[in-house]
N, CA, C and O of each residue as an XYZ file, in Angstrom:
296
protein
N     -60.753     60.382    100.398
C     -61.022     61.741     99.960
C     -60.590     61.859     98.509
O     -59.426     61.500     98.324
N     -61.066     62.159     97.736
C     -61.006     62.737     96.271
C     -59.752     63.494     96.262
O     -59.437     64.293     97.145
N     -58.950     63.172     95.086
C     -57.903     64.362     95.042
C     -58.241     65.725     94.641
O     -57.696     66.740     95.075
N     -59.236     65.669     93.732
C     -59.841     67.305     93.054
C     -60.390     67.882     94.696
O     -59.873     68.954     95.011
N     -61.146     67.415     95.504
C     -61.580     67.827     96.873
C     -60.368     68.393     97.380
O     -60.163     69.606     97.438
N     -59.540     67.476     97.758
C     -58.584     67.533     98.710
C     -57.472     68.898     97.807
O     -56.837     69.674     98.522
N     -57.422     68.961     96.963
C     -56.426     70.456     95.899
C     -57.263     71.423     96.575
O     -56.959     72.168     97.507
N     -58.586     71.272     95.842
C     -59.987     72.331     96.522
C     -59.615     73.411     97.700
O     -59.368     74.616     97.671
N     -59.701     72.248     98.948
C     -59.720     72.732    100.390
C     -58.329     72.948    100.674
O     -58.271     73.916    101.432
N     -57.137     72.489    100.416
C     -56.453     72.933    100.562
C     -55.661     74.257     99.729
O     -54.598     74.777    100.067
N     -56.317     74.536     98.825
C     -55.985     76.018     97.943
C     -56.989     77.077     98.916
O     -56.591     78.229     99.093
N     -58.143     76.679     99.455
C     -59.374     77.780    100.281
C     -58.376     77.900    101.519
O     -57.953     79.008    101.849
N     -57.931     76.499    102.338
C     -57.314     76.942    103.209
C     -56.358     77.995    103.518
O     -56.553     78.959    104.259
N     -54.858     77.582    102.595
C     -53.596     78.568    102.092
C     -54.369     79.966    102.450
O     -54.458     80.634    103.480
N     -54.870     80.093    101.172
C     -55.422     81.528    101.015
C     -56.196     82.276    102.353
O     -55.876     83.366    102.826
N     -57.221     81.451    102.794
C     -57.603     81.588    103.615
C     -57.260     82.254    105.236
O     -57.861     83.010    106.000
N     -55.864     81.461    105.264
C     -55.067     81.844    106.480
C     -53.699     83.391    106.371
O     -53.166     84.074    107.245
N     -53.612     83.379    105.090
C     -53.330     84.552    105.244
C     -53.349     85.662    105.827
O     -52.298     86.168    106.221
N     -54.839     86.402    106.039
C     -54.843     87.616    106.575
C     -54.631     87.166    107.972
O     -54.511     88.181    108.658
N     -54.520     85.968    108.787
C     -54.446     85.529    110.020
C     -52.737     85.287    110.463
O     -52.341     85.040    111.603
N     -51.774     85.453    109.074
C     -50.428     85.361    109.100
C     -50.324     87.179    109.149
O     -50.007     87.532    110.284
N     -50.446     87.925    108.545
C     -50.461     89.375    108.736
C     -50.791     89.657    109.807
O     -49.970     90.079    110.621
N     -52.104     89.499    110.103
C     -52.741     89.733    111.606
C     -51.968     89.785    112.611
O     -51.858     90.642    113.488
N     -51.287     88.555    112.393
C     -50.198     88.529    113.853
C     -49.051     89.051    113.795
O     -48.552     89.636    114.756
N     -48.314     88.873    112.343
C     -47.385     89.992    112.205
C     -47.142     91.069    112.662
O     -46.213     91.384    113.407
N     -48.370     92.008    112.033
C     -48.018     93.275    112.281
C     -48.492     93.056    113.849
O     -47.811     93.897    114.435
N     -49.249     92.416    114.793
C     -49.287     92.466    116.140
C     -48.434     91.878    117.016
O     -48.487     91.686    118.231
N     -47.497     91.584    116.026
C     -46.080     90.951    116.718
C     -46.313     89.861    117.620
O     -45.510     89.772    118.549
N     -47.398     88.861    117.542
C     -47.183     87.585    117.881
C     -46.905     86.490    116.872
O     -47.362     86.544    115.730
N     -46.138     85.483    117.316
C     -45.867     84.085    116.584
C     -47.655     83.449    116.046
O     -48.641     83.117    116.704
N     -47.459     83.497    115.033
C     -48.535     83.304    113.977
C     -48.608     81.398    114.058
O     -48.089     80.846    113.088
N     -49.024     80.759    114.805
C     -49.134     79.384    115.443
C     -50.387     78.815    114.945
O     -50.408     77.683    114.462
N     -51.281     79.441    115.027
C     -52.670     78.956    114.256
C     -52.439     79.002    112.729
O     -52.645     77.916    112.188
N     -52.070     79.975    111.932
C     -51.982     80.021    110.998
C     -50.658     79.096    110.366
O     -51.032     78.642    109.285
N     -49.486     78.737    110.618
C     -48.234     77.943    110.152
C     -49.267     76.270    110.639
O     -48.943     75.297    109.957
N     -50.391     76.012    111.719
C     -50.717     74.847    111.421
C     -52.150     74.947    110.483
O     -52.689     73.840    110.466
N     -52.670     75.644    109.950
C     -53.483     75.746    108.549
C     -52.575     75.682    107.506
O     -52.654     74.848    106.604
N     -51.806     76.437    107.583
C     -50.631     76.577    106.229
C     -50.083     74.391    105.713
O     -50.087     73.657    104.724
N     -49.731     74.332    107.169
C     -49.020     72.837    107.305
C     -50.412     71.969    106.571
O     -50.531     71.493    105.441
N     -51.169     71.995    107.498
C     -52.584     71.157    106.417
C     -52.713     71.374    105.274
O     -52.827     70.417    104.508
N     -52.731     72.369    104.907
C     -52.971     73.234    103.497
C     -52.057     72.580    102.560
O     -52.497     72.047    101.542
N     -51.182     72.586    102.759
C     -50.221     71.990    101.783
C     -49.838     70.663    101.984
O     -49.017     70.091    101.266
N     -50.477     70.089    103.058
C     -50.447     68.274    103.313
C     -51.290     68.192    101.854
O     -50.960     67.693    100.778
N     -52.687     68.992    102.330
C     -54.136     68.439    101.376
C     -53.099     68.481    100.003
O     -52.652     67.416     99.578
N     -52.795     69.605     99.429
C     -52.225     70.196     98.036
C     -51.471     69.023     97.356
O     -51.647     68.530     96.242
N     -50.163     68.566     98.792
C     -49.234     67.749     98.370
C     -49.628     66.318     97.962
O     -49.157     65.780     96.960
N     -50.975     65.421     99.212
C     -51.652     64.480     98.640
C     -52.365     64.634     97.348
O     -52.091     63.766     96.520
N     -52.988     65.299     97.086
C     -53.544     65.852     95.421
C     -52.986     65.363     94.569
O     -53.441     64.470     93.855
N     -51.554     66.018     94.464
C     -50.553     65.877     93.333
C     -50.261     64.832     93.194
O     -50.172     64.368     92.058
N     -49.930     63.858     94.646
C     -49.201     62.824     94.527
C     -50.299     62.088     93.956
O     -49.896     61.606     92.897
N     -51.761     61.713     94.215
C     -52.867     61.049     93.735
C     -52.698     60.887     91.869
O     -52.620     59.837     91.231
N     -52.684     62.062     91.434
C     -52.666     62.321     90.414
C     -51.870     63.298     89.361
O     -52.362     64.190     88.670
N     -50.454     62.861     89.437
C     -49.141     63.681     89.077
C     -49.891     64.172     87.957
O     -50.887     64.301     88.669
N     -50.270     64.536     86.910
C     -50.292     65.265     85.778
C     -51.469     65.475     85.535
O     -51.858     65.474     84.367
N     -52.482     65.752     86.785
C     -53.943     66.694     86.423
C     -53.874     67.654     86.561
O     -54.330     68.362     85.664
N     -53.252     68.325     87.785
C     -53.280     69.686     87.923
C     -52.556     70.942     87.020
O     -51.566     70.531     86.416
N     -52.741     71.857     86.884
C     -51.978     73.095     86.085
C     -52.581     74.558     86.378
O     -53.710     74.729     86.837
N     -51.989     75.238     86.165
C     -53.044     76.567     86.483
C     -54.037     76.663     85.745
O     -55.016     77.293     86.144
N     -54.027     76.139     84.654
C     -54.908     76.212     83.594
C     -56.231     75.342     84.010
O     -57.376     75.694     83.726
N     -55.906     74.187     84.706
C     -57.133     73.314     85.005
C     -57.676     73.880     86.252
O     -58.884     73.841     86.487
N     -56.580     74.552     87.282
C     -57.425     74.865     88.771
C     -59.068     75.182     88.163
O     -60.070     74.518     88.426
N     -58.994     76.175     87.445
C     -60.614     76.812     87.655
C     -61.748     75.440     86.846
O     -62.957     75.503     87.069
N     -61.216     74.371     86.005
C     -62.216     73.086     85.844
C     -62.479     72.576     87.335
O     -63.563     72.376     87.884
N     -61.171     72.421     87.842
C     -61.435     71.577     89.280
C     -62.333     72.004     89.888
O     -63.232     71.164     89.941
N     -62.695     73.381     90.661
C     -63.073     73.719     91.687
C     -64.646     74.207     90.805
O     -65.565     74.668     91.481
N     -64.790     74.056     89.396
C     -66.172     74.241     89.122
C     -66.908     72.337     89.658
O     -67.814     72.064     90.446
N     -66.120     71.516     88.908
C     -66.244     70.294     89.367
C     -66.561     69.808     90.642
O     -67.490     69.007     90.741
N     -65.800     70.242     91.854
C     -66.019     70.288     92.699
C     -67.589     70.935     93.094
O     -68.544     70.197     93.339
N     -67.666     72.327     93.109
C     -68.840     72.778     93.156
C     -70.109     72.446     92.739
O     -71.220     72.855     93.076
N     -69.731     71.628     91.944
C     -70.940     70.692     91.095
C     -71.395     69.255     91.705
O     -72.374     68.509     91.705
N     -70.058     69.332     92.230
C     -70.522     67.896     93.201
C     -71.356     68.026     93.953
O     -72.392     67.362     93.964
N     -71.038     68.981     94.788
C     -72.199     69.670     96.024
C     -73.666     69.981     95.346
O     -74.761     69.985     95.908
N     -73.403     70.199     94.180
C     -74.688     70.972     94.279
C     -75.872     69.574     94.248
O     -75.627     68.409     93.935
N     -76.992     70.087     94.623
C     -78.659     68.620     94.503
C     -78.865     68.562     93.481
O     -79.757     67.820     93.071
């Protein structure tokens, strides 16, 4: 897997699972689906970095994920 991929999906994930960490909050169940998205989420993030210690920055996220998007595209 690509490290720019793997930052990618794991920044959509994070974010992603959020409103599913609230969700259960305020409905007062243990949020179990969401702490194992969170856990992936930051596996993907943490392999990334380690791939490539000094690509990422806030400044580059938005190159990456155009990059990314470009991959996909035909």
């Amino acid at each position: 897997m690509d490290s720019d991929l793997a930052m990618v999906v794991g920044i959509v994930l994070a974010v992603l699972s959020i409103p599913s960490i609230l969700s259960a909050v305020t409905d007062r169940r243990s949020p179990r689906a969401s702490a194992i998205t969170i856990l992936i989420a930051g596996g993907l993030i943490v392999f990334a970095l380690r791939e490539n210690p000094g690509r990422y920055s806030f400044e580059s996220l938005p190159e990456v994920f155009v990059s990314v998007a470009a991959d996909f595209m035909p």
